[in-house]
LUMROVO-777215 format. One line per field, with one value per residue (C-alpha): residue number from 0; residue in three letters; y, z, x. Coordinates in nm, 4 decimals, always signed. Each point is the difference from the previous one (the first is absolute). Example, Ala and Ser with C-alpha at 12.3 -4.5 7.8 and 13.67 -1.06 7.14 Angstrom:
num = [0;1] .
residu = [ala;ser] .
yy = [-0.4500;+0.3440] .
zz = [+0.7800;-0.0660] .
xx = [+1.2300;+0.1370] .
//
This chain:
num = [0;1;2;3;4;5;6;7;8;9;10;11;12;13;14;15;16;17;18;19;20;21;22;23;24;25;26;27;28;29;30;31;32;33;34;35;36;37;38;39;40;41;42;43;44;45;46;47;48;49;50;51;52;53;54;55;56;57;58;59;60;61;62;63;64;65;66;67;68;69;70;71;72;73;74;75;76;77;78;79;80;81;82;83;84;85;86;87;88;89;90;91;92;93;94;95;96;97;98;99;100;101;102;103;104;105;106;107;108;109;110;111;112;113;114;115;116;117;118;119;120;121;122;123;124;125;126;127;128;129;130;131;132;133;134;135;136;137;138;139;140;141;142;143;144;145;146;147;148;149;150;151;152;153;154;155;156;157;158;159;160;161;162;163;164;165;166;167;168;169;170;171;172;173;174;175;176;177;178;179;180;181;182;183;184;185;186;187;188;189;190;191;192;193;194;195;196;197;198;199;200;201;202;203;204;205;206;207;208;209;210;211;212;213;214;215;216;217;218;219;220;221;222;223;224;225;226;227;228;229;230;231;232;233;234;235;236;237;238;239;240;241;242;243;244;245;246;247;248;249;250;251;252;253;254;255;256;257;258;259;260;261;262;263;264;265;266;267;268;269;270;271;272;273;274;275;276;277;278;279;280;281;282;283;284;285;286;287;288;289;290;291;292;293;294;295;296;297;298;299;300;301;302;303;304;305;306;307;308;309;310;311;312;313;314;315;316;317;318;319;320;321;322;323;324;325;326;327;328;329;330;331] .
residu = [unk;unk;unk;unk;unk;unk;unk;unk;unk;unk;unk;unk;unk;unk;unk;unk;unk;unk;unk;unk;unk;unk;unk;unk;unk;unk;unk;unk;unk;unk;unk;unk;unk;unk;unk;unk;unk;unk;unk;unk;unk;unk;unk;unk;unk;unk;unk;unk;unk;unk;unk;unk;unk;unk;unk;unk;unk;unk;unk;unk;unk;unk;unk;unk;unk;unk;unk;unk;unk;unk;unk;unk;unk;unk;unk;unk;unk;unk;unk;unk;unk;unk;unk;unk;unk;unk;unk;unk;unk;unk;unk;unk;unk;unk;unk;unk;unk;unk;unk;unk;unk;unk;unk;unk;unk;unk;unk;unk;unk;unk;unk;unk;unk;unk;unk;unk;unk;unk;unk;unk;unk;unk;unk;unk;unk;unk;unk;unk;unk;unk;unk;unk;unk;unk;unk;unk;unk;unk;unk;unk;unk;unk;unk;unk;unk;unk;unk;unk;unk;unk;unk;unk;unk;unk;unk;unk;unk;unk;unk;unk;unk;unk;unk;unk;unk;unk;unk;unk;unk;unk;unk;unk;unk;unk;unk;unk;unk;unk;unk;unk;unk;unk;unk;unk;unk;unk;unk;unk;unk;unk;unk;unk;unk;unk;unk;unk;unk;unk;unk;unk;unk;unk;unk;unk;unk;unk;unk;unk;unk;unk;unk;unk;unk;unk;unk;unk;unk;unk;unk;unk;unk;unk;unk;unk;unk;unk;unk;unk;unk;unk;unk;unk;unk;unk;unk;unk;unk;unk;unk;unk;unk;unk;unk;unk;unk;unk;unk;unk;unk;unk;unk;unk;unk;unk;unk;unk;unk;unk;unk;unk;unk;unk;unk;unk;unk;unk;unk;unk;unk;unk;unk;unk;unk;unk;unk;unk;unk;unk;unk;unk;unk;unk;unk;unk;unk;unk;unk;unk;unk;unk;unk;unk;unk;unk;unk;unk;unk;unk;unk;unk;unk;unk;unk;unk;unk;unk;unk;unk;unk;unk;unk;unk;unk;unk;unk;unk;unk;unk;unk;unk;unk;unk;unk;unk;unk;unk;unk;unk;unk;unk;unk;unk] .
yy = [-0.3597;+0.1834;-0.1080;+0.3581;+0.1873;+0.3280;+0.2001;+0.3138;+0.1816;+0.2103;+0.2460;+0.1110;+0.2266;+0.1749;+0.3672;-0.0208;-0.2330;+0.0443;-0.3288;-0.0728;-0.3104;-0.2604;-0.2725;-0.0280;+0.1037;+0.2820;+0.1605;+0.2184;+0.2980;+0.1144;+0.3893;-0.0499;-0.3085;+0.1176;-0.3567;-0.1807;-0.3152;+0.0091;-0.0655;-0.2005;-0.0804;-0.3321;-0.1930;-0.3893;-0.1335;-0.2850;-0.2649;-0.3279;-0.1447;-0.2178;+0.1613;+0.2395;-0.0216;+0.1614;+0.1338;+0.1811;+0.1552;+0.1282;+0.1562;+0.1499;+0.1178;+0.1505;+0.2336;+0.0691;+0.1315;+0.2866;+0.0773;+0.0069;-0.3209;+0.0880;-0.2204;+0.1243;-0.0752;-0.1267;-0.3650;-0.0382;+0.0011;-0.2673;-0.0275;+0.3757;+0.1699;-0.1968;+0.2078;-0.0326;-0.0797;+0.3952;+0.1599;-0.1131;+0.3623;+0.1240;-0.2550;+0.1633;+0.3356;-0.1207;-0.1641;+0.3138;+0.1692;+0.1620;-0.2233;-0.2952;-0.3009;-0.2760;-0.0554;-0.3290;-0.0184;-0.2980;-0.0116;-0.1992;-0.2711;-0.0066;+0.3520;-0.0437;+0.2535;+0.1172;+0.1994;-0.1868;-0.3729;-0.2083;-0.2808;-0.2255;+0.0614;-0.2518;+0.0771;+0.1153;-0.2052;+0.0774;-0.0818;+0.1119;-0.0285;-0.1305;+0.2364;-0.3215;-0.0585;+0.1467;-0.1661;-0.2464;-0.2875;+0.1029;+0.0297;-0.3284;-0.1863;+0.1430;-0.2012;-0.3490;-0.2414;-0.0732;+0.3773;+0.0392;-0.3377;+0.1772;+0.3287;-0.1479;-0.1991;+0.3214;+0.1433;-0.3553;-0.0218;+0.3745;-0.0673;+0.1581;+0.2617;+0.4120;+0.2671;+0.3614;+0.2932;+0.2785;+0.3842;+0.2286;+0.1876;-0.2959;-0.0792;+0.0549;-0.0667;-0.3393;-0.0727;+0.1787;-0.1339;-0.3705;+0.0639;+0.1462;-0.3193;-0.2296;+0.1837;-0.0422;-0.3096;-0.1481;+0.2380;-0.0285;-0.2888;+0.0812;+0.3676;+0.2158;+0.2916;+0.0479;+0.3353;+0.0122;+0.1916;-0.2197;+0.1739;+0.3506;-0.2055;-0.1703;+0.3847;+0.2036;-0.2666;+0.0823;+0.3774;-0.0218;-0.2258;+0.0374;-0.2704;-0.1054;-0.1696;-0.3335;-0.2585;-0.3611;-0.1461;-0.3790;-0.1050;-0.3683;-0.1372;+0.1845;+0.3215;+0.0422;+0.1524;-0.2179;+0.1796;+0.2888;+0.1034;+0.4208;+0.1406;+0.2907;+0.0494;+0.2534;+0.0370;-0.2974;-0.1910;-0.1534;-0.0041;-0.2230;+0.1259;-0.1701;-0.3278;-0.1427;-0.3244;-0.2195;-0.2370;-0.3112;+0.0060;+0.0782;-0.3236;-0.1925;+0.2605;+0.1427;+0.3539;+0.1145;-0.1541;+0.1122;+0.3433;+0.0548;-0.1800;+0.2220;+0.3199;-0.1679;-0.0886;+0.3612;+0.1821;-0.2396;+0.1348;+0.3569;+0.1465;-0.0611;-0.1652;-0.0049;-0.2106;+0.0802;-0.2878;+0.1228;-0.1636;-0.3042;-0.3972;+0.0486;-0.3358;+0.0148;+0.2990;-0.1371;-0.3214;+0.2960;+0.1646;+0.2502;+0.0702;+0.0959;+0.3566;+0.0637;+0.2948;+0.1091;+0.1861;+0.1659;+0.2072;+0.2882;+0.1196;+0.2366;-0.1404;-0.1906;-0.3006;-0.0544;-0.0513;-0.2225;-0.2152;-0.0143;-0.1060;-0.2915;-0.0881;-0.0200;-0.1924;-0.3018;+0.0156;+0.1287;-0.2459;+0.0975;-0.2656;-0.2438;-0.1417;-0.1067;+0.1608;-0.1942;+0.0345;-0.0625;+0.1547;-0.1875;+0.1647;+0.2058] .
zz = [+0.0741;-0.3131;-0.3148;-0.1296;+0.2060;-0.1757;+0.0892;-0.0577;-0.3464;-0.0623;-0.2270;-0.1454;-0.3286;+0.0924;+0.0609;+0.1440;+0.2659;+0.4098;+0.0792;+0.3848;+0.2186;+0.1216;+0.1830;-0.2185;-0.3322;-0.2113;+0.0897;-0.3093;+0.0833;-0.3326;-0.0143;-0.2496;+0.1676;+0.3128;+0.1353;+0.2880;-0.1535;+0.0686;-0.3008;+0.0221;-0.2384;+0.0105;-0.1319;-0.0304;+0.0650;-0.1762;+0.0232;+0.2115;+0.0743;-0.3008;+0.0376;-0.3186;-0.3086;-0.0719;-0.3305;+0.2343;+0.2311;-0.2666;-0.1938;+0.3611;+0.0928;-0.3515;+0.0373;+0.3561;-0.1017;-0.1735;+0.3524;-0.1642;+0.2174;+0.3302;+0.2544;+0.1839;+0.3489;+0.1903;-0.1376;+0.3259;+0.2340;-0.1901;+0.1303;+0.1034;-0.3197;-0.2509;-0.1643;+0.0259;-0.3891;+0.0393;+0.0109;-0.3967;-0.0874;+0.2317;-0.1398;-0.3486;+0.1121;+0.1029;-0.3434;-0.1995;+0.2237;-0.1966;-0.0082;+0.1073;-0.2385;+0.1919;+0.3181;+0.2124;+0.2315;+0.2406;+0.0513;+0.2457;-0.2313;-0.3930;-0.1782;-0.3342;-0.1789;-0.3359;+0.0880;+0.1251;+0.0016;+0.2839;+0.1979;+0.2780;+0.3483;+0.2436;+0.2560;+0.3232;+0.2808;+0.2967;+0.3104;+0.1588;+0.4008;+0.1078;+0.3038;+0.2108;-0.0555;+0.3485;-0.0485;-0.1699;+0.1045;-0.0950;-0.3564;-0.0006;+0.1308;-0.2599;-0.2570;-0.0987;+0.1737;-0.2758;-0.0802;+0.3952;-0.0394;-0.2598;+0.2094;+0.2866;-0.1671;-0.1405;+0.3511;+0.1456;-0.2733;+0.1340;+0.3442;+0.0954;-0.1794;+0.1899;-0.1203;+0.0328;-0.1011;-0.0581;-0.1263;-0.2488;+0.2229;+0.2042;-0.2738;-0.0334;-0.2554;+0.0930;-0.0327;-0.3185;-0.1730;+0.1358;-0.2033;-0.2851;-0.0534;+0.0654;-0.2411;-0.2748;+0.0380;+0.0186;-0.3328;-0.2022;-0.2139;+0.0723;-0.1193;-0.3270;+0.1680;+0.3090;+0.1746;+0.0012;+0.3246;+0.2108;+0.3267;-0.1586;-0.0456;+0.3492;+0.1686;-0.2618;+0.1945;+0.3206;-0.0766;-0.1613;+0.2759;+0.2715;+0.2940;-0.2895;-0.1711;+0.1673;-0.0193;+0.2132;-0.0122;+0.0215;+0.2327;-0.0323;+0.3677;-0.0671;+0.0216;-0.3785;-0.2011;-0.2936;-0.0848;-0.0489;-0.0846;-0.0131;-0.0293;-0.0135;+0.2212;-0.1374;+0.1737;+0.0545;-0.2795;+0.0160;-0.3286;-0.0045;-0.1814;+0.0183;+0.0997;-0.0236;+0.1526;-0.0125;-0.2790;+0.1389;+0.2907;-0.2057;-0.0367;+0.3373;+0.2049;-0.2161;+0.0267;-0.2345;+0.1895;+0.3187;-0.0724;-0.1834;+0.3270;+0.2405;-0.1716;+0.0480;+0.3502;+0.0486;-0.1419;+0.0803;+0.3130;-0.0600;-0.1981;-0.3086;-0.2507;-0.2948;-0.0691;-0.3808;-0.0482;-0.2827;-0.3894;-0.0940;+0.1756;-0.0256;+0.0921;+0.2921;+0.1330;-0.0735;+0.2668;+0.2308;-0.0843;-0.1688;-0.3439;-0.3619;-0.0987;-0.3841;-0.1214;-0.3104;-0.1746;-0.2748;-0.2773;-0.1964;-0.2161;-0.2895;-0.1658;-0.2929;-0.0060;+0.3818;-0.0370;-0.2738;+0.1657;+0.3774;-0.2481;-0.1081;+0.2825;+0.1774;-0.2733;-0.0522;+0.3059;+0.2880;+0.2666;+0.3188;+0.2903;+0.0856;+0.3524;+0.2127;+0.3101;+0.2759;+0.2897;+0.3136;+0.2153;+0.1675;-0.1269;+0.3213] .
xx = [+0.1331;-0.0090;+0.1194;+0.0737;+0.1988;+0.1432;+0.3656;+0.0829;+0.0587;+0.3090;-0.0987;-0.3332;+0.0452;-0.3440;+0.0306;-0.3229;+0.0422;+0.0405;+0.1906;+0.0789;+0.1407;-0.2847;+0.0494;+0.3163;-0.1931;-0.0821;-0.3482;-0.0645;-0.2451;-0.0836;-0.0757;-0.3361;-0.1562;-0.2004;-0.1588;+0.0201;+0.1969;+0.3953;+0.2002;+0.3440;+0.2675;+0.1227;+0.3197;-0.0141;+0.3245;+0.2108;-0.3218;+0.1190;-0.3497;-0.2062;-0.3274;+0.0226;+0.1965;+0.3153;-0.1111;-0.2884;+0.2546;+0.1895;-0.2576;-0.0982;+0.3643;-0.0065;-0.2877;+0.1641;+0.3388;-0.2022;-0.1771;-0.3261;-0.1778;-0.1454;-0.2156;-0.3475;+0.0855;+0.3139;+0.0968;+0.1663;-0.2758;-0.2137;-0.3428;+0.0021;+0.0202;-0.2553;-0.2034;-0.4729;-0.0770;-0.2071;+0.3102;+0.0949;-0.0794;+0.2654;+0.2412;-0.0905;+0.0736;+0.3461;+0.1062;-0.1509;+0.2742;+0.3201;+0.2868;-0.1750;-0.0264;-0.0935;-0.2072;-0.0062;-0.2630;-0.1395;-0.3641;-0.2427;-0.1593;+0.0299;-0.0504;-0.1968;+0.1590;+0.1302;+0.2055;+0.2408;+0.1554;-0.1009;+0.2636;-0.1928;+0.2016;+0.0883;-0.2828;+0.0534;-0.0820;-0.1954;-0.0842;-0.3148;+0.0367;-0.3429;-0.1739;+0.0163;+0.3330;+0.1288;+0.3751;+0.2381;-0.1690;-0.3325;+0.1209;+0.1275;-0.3520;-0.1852;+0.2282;-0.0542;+0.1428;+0.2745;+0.0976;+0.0143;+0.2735;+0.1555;+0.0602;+0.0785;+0.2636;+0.1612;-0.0196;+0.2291;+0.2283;+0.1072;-0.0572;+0.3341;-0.0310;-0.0868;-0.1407;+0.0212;-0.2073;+0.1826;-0.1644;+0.0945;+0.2053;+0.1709;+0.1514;+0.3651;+0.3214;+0.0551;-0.3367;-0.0562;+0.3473;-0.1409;-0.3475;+0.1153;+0.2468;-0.2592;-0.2485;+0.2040;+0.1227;-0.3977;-0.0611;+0.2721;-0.1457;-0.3857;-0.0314;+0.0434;+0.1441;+0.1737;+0.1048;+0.4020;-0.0779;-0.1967;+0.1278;-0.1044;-0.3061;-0.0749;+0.0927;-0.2819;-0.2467;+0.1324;-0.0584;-0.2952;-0.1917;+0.1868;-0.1420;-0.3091;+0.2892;+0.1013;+0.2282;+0.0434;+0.3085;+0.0743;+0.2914;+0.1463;+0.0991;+0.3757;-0.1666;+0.0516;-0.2936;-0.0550;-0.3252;-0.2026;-0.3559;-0.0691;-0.4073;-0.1930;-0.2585;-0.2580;-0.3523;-0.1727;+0.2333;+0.3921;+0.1672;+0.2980;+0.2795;+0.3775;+0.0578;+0.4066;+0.1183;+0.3003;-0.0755;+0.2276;-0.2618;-0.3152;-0.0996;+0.0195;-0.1254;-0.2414;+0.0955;-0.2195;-0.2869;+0.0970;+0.0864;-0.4035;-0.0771;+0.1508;-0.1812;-0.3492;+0.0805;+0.1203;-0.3023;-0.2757;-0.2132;+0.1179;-0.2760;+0.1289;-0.2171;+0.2377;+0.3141;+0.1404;+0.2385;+0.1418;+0.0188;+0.1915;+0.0016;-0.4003;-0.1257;+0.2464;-0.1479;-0.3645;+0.1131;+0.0112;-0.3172;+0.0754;-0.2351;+0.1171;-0.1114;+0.0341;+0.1761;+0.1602;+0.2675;-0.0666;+0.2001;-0.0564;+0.2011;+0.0367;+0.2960;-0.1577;+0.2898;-0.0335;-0.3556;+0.0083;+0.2791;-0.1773;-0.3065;+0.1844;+0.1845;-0.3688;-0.1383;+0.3331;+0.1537;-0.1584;-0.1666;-0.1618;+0.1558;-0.2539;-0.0301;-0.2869;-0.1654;+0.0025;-0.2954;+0.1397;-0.3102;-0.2861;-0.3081;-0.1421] .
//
């Protein structure tokens, strides 16, 4: 999942702005910018996570209470919306825009630019579903022996556990209310900013992608769902999106192992060839197969202090996550 994950802004002093309701944000259609790049204003919220600084997220909030910072692409569909490093010029065009002060943009790779300051992202994992691969078990033969162990022993520990794959539109109130709950309870000390509406949230996907969005829920042997894992599915690629569990059960049955699991199982043998897993427990993911793709964010601004102070946060205090890339695959 996403580290940044924007809300809604109340007010935008612009006179020049067309602001409406997506996937419970603001999508901000400005009147002089004609590109192809959708512009969002974001709104971190009260930061409960350890991954940036709270002098960083108040400098942020600061430039956001004068509506002025915008992002290139919807923060909330992460994997969908980075930005091809060709398409700096368009982000330029944006930021030259009236009003607009500061752009935040993530890009495939690491943009050299001057233009703007660059932050290394957590990459996003993926899976590539070999041709041969006709099912579940097909996946798992092609590990080594001791990452096949390893899955296998995720897949006992939750042995009485069901699933359930549910569509956009199957989903209902109860089921809604029950992901919502568990979303935030997973994110509330693993993100910087987290929608106040997550149900507002969860129903914008349901609109949006009606049956491409879906979501398997995890039943204990009471018939209660203690889990939840919700995807896109766009072309030939899944893009995994929200993930909540109960966290006294985490552990023992390996619910995040099993729900990442269950979406392989699910999509392997359909014609899909890509699984995006999603950023954060990287070397987890990389036990399942899945491959780090580098990506960036990157800031420009033309507020003179922020600059200088995302400058030296970058330089003192900023520092990429290390972890290490496991290779679970027999070579073919």
């Amino acid at each position: 999942m996403s580290v940044f994950c924007f809300t809604t802004v109340a007010l935008c002093r612009s006179n020049v702005l067309n602001i409406e309701t997506s996937f419970g944000q603001r999508l901000l259609n400005h009147e002089t910018y004609t590109g192809n790049i959708s512009i969002y204003i974001p709104e971190l919220s009260k930061p409960t996570g350890r991954y940036v600084s709270r002098l960083f997220i108040r400098l942020i909030n600061a430039s956001l209470r004068k509506g002025s910072l915008v992002f290139a692409g919807n923060p909330c569909t992460p994997g969908m919306s980075v930005l091809n490093q060709n398409q700096e010029d368009e982000t330029q065009a944006i930021i030259n825009q009236p009003g607009i002060r500061t752009l935040v943009c993530n890009y495939w790779g690491k943009p050299q630019t001057k233009e703007g300051i660059v932050f290394q992202a957590e990459p996003f994992m993926l899976l590539k579903i070999h041709p041969a691969w006709k099912n579940f078990e097909d996946y798992k033969l092609a590990m080594h022996s001791k990452y096949r162990v390893r899955v296998n022993k995720a897949l006992s520990c939750s042995q009485h556990l069901t699933s359930e794959w549910k569509s956009g539109s199957e989903l209902n109130e109860v089921n809604i209310g029950i992901m919502a709950d568990m979303l935030s309870a997973t994110l509330a000390n693993k993100t910087l900013a987290l929608p106040p509406n997550l149900k507002g949230l969860i129903k914008g996907f349901c609109r949006e992608f009606g049956d491409n969005y879906k979501t398997v829920f995890c039943y204990d042997e009471n018939g209660a769902i203690v889990g939840f894992l919700s995807a896109i599915k766009s072309g030939d690629t899944v893009f995994a999106m929200h993930m909540g569990y109960r966290p006294e059960h985490a552990r023992a049955w390996h619910l995040y192992q099993w729900l990442m699991l269950n979406l392989i199982d699910k999509f392997t043998g359909t014609g899909i060839k890509k699984i995006q897993l999603g950023r954060t427990a990287t070397e987890i993911k990389s036990t399942l197969g899945a491959e780090p793709i580098e990506n960036s964010f990157v800031v420009y601004t033309k507020n003179i202090l922020l600059k200088n102070a995302l400058k030296f946060y970058k330089r003192y205090f900023f520092n990429p996550k290390v972890f290490i890339v496991r290779q679970p695959f027999r070579e073919n």
